[in-house]
N, C-alpha and C positions, 0 to 999 in steps of 0.2 A: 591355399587361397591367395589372391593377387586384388594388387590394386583395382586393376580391370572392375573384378565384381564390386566394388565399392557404388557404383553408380546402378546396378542390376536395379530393378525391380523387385520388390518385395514381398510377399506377401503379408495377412495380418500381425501386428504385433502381437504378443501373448504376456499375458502378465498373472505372475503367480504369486498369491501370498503364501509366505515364509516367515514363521515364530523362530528365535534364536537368543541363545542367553548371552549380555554383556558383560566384559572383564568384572565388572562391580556386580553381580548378580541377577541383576535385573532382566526377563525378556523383554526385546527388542521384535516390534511387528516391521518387516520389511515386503516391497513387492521387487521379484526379479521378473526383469521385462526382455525379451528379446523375440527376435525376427523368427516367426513360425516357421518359413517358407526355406529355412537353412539348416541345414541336415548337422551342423554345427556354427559356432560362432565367430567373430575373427580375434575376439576378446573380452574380457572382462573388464567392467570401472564399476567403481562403487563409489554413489553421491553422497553427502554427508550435509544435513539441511541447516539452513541457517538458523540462527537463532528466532528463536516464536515462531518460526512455518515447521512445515511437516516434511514428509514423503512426497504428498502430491501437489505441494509449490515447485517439486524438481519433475513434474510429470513429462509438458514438454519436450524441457531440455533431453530427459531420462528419451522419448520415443523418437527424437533425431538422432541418438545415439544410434539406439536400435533399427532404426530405419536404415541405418545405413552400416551393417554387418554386426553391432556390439550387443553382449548382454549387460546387461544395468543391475545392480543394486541399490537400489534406494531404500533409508532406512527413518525409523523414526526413532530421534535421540531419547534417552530413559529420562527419567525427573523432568518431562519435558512435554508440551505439549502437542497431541497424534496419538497413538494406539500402543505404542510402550511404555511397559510399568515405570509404576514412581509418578510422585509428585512434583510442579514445577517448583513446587518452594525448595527443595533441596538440589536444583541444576547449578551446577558448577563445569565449567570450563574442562579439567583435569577428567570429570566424568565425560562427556565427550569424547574426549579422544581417547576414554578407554572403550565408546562404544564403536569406533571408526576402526579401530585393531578386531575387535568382537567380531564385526562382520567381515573380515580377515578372515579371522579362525572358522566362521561360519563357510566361506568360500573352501577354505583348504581342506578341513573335515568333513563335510558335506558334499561337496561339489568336487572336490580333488584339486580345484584350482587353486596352484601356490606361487601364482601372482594375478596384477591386478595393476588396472591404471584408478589413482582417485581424482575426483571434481569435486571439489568447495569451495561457497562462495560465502563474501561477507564476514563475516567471525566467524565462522565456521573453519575457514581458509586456515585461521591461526591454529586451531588443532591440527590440523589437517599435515601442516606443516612440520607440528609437532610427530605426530604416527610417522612422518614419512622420514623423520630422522633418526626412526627409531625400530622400525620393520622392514627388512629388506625386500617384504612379499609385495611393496607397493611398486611397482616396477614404472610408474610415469605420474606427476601430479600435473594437475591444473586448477587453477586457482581463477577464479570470475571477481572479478573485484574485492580482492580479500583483502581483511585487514593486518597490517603487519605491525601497527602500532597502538595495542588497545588504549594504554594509557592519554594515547593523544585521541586517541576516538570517544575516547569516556569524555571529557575535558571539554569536547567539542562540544556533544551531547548533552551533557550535565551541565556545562559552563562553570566546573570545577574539576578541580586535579584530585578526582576520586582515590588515586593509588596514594597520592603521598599525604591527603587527608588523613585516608585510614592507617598511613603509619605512623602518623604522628596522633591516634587514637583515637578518633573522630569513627561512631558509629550510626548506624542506619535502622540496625535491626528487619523486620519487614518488608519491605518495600517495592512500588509497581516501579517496572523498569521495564518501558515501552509495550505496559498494555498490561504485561504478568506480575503476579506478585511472586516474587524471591525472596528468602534467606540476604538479605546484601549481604551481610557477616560473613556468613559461611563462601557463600561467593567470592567475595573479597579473599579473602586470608588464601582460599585454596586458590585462586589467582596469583598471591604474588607470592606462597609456599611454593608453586610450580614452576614459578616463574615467566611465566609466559605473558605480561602485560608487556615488555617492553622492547620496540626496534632493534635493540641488542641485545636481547635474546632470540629475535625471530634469526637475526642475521646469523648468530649464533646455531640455531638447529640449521636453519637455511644452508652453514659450512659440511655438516654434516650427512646431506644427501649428494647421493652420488646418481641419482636417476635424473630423466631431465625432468626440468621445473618449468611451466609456464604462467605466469603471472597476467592477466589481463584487466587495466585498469582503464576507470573510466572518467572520460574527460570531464566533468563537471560535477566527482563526486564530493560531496559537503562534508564526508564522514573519514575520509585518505587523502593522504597527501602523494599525489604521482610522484613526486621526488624521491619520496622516502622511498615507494613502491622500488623506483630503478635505484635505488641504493640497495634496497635489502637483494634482490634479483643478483649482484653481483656478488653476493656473496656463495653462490653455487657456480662449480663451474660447468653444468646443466641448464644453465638458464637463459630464458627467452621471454623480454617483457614485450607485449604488445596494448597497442593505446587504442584504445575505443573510441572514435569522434562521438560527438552530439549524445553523451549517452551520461545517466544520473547513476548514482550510486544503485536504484532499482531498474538496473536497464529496461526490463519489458514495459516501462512508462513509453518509452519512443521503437513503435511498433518495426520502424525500418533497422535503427541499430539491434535491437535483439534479433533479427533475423542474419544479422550479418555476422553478431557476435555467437548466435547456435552455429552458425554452418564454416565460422573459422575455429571456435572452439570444439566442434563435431572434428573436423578436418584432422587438426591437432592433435585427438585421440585416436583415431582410425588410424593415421599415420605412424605413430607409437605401434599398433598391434601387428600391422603390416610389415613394417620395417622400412620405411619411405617413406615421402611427402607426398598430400594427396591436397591438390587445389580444390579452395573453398566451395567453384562451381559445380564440383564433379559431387557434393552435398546433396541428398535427396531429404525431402521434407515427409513428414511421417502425414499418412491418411488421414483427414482432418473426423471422419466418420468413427475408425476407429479412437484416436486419442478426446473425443469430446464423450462417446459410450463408458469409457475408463476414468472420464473425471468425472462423470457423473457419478458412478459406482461409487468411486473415492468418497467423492464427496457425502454420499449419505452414511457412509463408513465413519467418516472424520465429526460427521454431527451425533452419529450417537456416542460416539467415545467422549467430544466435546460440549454437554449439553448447553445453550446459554445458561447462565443464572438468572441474569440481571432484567427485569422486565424495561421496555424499548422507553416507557416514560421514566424512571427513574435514571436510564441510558443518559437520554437527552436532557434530562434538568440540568446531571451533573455536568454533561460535554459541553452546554453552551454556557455553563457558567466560567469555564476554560478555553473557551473559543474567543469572548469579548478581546480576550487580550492581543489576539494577530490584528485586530482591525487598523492597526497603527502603523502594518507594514504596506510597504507601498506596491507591490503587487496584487495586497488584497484592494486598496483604496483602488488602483487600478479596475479590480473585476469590477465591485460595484460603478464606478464612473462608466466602463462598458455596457453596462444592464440600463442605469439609468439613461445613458444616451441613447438606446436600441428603444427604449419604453417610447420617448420623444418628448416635449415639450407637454407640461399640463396643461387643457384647457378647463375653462369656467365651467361647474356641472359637469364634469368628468367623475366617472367613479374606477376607483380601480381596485384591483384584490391581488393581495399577496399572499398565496398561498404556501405558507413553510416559511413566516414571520420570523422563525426564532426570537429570538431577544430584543429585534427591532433592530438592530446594526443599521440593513439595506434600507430598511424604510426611514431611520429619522438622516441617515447621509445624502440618500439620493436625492430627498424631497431638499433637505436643506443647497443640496448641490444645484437643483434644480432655481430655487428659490435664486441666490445668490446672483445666478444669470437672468435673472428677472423674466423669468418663463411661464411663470404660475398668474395669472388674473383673479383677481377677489369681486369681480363681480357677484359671483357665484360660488360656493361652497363648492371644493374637489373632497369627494367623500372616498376615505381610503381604508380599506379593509383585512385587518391583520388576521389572519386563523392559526393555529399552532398547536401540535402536539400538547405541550407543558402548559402547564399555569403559570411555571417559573421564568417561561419566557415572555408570555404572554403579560404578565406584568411587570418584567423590565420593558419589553418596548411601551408599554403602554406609559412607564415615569419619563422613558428617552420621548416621547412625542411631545409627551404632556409640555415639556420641558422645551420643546421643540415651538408648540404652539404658543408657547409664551414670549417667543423669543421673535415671533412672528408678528405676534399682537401688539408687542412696542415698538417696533417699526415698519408697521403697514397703516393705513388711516383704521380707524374706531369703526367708519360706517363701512367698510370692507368685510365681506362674509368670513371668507379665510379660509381654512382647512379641517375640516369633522375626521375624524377617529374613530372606528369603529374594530371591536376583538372580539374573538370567537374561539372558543378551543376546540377545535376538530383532530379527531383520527384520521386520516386518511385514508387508512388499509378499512376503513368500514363507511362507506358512503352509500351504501345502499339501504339498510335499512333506517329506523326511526329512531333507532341508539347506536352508539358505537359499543368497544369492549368495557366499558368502564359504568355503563347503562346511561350516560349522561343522553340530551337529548343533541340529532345532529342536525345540523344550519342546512337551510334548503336554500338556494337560491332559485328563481328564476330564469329562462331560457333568455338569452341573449339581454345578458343585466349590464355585463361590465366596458367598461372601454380600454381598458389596460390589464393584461395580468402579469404579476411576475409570480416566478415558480422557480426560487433559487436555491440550488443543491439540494434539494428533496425527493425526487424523485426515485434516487437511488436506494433511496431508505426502504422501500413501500415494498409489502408483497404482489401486490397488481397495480406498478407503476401505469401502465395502459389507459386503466379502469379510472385513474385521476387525469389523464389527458383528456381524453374521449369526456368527462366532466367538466373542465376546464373550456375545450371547444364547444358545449351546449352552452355555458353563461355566458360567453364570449358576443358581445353584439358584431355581425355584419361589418366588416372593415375594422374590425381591431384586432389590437396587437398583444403577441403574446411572445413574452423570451421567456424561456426555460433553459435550464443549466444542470450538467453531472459533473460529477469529478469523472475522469477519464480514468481505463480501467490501469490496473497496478500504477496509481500516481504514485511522486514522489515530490514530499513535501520536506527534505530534506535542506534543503539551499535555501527554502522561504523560511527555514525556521532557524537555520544559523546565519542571514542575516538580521532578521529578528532579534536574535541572541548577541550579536555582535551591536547592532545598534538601540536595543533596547536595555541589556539586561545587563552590561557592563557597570559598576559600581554599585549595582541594587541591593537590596536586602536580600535575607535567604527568602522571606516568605513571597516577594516580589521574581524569585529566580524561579522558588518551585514552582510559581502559577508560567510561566513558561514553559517549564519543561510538563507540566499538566497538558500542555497540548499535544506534546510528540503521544506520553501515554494513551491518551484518548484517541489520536491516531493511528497508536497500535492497534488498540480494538476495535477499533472499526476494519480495518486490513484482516484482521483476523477471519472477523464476520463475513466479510468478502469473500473469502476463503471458504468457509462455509456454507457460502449460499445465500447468508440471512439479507446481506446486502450484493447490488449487482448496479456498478460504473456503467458506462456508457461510454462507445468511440460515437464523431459525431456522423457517421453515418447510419449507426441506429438508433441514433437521437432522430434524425431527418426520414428516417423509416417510420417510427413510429406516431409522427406527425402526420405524415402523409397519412398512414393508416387512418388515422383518426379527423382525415377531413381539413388540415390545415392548407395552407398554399403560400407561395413566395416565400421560401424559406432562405434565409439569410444564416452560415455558420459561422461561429468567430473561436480563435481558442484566447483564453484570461488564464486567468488567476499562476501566475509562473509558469506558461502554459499546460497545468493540471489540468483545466477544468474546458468542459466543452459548451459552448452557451450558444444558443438557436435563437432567432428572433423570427417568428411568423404571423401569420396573416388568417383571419375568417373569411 
């Protein structure tokens, strides 16, 4: 087979699930994916998933493989969370990279293949690195934004020197570590038994392969330092760094560089199997029909392996009691100043609804931002209406107004109406009938009631996000304005939360650091969730889809929040 066919046309991809036992005992559920329409393959790679994702985080990348002559293994790591045995509480690092050789042995004894190119990314990468110094059957790595220095990555993350804490005796026991609860203990110790925490030991195995190495890092990731990246790279003499413009540690946040990092990182391995280089363009993109039938599959696979525990109100009391504390970074203060400036100026007798209040953050900022530029008129009372999942939110914002209108009251005149408050706790996923889940009673409004709505990062949450737009457009009077805002899909909140961590949390107490790093956890879970379906981001062109749908017009998109988050401003 020849470079030539690398461009062919394909037929469907085919994906097969495969049970297989890991060096440590445990089965491993894997799916092998490759091009139906090829009477053979041009090679083998085996992905190895990041740490908290699965199998079907590597789906994608796994069918532009395949799409373009390779068979794929992708696997789900043991003690881990996906479909193979074990518990996350006992995942350590050293286990990993005995399940990345496991699905080796799986190839060579099963398959007859006794070699193989591998793909990991993220910490993942630093196993990955590990196997490949240590089994000859890997015959090409490549690494997507890997990490080569956990130590400095824990450090970044944690805003402590995790490794030399724990050697100087300092322990964790338990503990969530970006969403899962772990063993830290056992973590730890079999971390730095193995040795593999540190740039000099990565550089160290990194001496020891003799296959090529590709490293590809990304320009603005929060978690690597590109230096270190091209320091450890020279330490094989296989090696090949390549730099990622415009792209986060989660590259598929910025839809254009993931596309360019598939089809050079695709390239990279086709060329490995082939014996040549094969330019990025000559890259075919896998059938968007078949690969969304396959993730859907996955995905209802991945939820029953996965089931939630935690019910969605007990979710949100605890997340926005963890959330309050980003409010202080200036790309959040940023979104909300966008949302308030898109609402416009308050008039006298305006009424307006904020539906997905949390804690009040947006409403006691914006109104005061508002206020401040002397926009608001007290002829008339602006009656503002908070609704909200929690009660636990729903009565911090209610002490943040309170607090708010007091603040109002001593410097506006006495005979000036000022601003009424009004809370409601609503489900959203149940607006149709006379209770929601909980049997409480739910808030009716009236057709064409409001003059302003905001509807900030909620939507994403909702099993029939639609079902609260198409609501939203019925209260909505004739000429008003409505923004609504998603986090955009795989964001990366990564850069917002280490300079947060750099400019907030520098000299604090521990209990002041872990309410910090309580955000990244909470952002784990939610990613998670994404991943499973329960929650679903938005690009802003189906943000702008589903307005239309629902009868809006003049729609206005902006992207905020470190550009995360996609925020719409429309019109009745």
């Amino acid at each position: 087979m020849n470079i030539n066919d690398v461009s062919a046309q394909l037929e469907e991809i085919k994906s097969e699930l495969v049970i297989f036992p890991s060096r440590n005992g445990l089965k491993i559920t894997a799916y092998l994916d490759f091009p139906q329409g090829r009477k053979e393959s041009l090679g083998y790679v085996v992905m190895a998933p990041k740490y908290g994702e699965t199998k079907k985080n590597n789906l994608q990348l796994a069918y532009y493989l395949a799409a373009n002559g390779l068979a794929v293994l992708r696997f789900d790591h043991t003690n881990h969370v996906g479909e193979s045995e074990g518990e996350m509480l006992r995942y350590t690092l050293p286990g990993a990279v005995e399940d990345i050789l496991g699905a080796f042995d799986y190839l060579e004894q099963q398959r007859g293949i006794k070699h193989a190119g591998l793909v990991a990314s993220s910490l993942a990468a630093r196993m990955a690195i590990r196997a490949a110094s240590m089994d000859i059957r890997i015959s090409h790595l490549t690494c997507l934004v890997g990490v080569v220095n956990i130590q400095r990555t824990l450090a970044t993350v944690y805003q402590e020197d995790v490794v030399s804490n724990y050697l100087d005796g300092k322990r964790w026991g338990v503990n969530d570590v970006l969403g899962f609860e772990i063993d830290f203990e056992n973590f730890a110790s079999a971390m730095i038994d193995s040795n593999l925490y540190s740039l000099s030991s990565t550089c160290d195995d990194l001496t020891l392969i003799r296959v090529p190495v590709s490293l590809l890092a990304a320009q603005n990731d929060a978690w690597v330092d590109i230096e270190e990246v091209k320091h450890a790279i020279s330490f094989t003499k296989k090696g090949h760094f390549h730099h990622i413009q415009d792209a986060m540690h989660e590259v598929r946040e910025n839809p254009e560089a993931v596309q360019k990092t598939f089809q050079q990182l695709v390239a990279i391995c086709v060329g490995h199997a082939v014996g040549g280089d094969v330019l990025s363009d000559r890259i075919v993109a896998p059938g968007k029909k078949n690969l969304i039938q396959q993730n859907k599959a996955e995905r209802e696979r991945l939820r029953r392996a996965n089931p939630v525990q935690q019910n969605e109100i007990d979710f949100w009391s605890q997340y926005l009691s963890k959330y309050k504390y980003f409010q202080s970074v200036d790309v959040y203060q940023n979104y909300i100043n966008l949302v308030g400036e898109l609402l416009g100026g308050f008039r006298a007798g305006e009424l307006v609804l904020d539906a997905g209040c949390g804690n009040g953050m947006f409403g006691a900022w914006a109104i005061r931002h508002l206020l401040a530029r002397g926009q608001v008129r007290f002829d008339a009372p602006v009656i503002y209406s908070g609704l909200d999942l929690t009660h636990d939110g729903i009565f911090d914002a209610a002490q943040k107004h309170e607090s708010l209108v007091k603040s109002i009251s001593q410097s506006a005149n006495p005979s000036e109406a000022g601003i009424n408050f009004i809370y409601g706790r609503m489900d959203f996923d149940h607006l149709g009938g006379p209770t929601d889940a909980t049997n409480e009673p739910v808030i009716h409004f009236a057709d064409n009631t409001f003059d302003k709505i905001c509807c900030s990062l909620l939507i994403s949450y909702l099993k029939n996000p639609t079902e609260l737009v198409r609501h939203l457009h019925r209260v909505l009077r004739p000429g008003g304005t409505l923004v609504l805002s998603s986090m955009k899909p795989f964001c990366d909140l990564s850069e917002m939360y280490r300079v947060y961590a750099e400019k907030h949390l520098s000299g604090k107490s521990e209990q002041e650091i872990e309410s910090g790093r309580n955000l990244l956890t909470a952002a784990g879970k939610i990613k998670f969730k994404e991943e499973l379906g329960v929650y679903t981001f938005f690009s802003s062109e189906e943000l702008n889809d589903m307005l239309v749908d629902c009868g809006f017009k003049k729609l206005q998109t902006f992207s905020s929040f470190g550009n995360q988050a996609n925020v719409v401003r429309a019109e009745k």
